[in-house]
C-alpha positions in Angstrom: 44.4 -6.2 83.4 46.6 -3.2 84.5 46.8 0.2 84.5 49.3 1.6 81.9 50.6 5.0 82.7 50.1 7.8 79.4 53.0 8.5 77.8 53.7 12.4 78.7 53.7 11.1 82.3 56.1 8.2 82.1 59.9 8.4 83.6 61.5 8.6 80.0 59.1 11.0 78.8 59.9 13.6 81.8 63.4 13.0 81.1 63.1 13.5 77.4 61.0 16.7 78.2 64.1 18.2 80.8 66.6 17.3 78.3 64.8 18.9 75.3 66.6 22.1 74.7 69.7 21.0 76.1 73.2 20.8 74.6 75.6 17.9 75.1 76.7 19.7 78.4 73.6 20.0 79.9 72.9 24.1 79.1 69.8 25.4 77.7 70.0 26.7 74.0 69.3 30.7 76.0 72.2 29.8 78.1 74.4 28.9 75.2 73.3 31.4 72.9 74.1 33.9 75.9 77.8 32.3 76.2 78.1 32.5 72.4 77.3 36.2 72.9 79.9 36.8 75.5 82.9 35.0 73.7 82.2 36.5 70.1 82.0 40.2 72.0 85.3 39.2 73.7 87.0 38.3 70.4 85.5 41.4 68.8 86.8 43.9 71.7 90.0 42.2 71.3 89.9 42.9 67.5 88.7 46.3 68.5 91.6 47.1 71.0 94.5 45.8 68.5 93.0 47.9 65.5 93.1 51.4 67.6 96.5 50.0 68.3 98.0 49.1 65.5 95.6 51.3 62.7 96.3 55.0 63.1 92.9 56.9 62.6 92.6 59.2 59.8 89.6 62.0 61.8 89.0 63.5 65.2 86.5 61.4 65.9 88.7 58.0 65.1 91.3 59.2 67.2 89.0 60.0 69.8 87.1 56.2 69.5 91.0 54.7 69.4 92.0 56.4 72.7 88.9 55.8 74.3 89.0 52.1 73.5 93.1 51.9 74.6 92.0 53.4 77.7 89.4 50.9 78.6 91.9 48.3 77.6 94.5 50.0 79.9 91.9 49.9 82.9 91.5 46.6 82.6 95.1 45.5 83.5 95.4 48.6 85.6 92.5 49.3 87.4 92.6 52.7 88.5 90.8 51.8 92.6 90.5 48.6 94.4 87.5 48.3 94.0 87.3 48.7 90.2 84.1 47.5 88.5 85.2 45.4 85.9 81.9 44.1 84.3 81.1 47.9 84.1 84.7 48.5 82.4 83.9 45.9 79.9 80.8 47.3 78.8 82.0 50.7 78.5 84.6 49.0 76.1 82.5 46.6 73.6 80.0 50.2 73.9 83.1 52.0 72.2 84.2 49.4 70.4 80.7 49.1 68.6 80.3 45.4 70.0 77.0 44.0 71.5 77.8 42.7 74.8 75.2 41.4 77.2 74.1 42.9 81.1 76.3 44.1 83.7 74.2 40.9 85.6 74.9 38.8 82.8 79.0 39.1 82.9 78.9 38.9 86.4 77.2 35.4 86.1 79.9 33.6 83.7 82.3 35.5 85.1 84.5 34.9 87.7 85.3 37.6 89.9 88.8 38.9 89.0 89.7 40.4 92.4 89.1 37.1 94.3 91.0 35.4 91.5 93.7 37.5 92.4 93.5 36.9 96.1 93.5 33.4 95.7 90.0 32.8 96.6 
């Protein structure tokens, strides 16, 4: 008679156990719920930058919002140093824009870093 290993121990049941919360690409449902976050922020800053754009506010306070958001858009193609912190710039925008982005650390993570980018690193 052998020895028959217990289930929760076997090869497929470890590998069940590190797939479990996983999506088809291998990311954790946090991870994806984080990257879900990022891109529906993104679309709503985008929304958020053509409306102070296109929709001329009616108070001081919407005018104010819409320059402040133009400006952060503006910043973003034309950083104002070299060194320009982007991730912070990005906040500052979805925080004006009303949109609930995640972490300075967070960005940084799934992003890439837009000033090697641009030196072809």
């Amino acid at each position: 008679m052998g020895f028959k290993a217990p289930e929760f121990i076997s090869a497929d049941a470890v590998i069940k156990d590190a797939d479990k919360g996983k999506g088809d690409d291998g990311l954790g449902e946090h991870e994806l719920g984080t990257i879900s976050k990022v891109m529906n922020g993104l679309v709503d800053i985008i929304k958020a930058v053509d409306q102070a754009h296109r929709e001329p506010p009616t108070d001081y306070h919407g005018k104010k919002r819409a320059d402040s958001i133009r400006s952060y858009a503006y910043m973003l193609t034309n950083p104002p140093r070299k060194n320009f912190d982007i991730y912070n710039a990005l906040i500052s925008l979805a925080e004006e824009a009303g949109v609930d982005m995640p972490t300075h650390k967070t960005l940084r993570k799934y992003m890439r870093d837009q000033s090697k980018l641009n030196r072809g690193l």
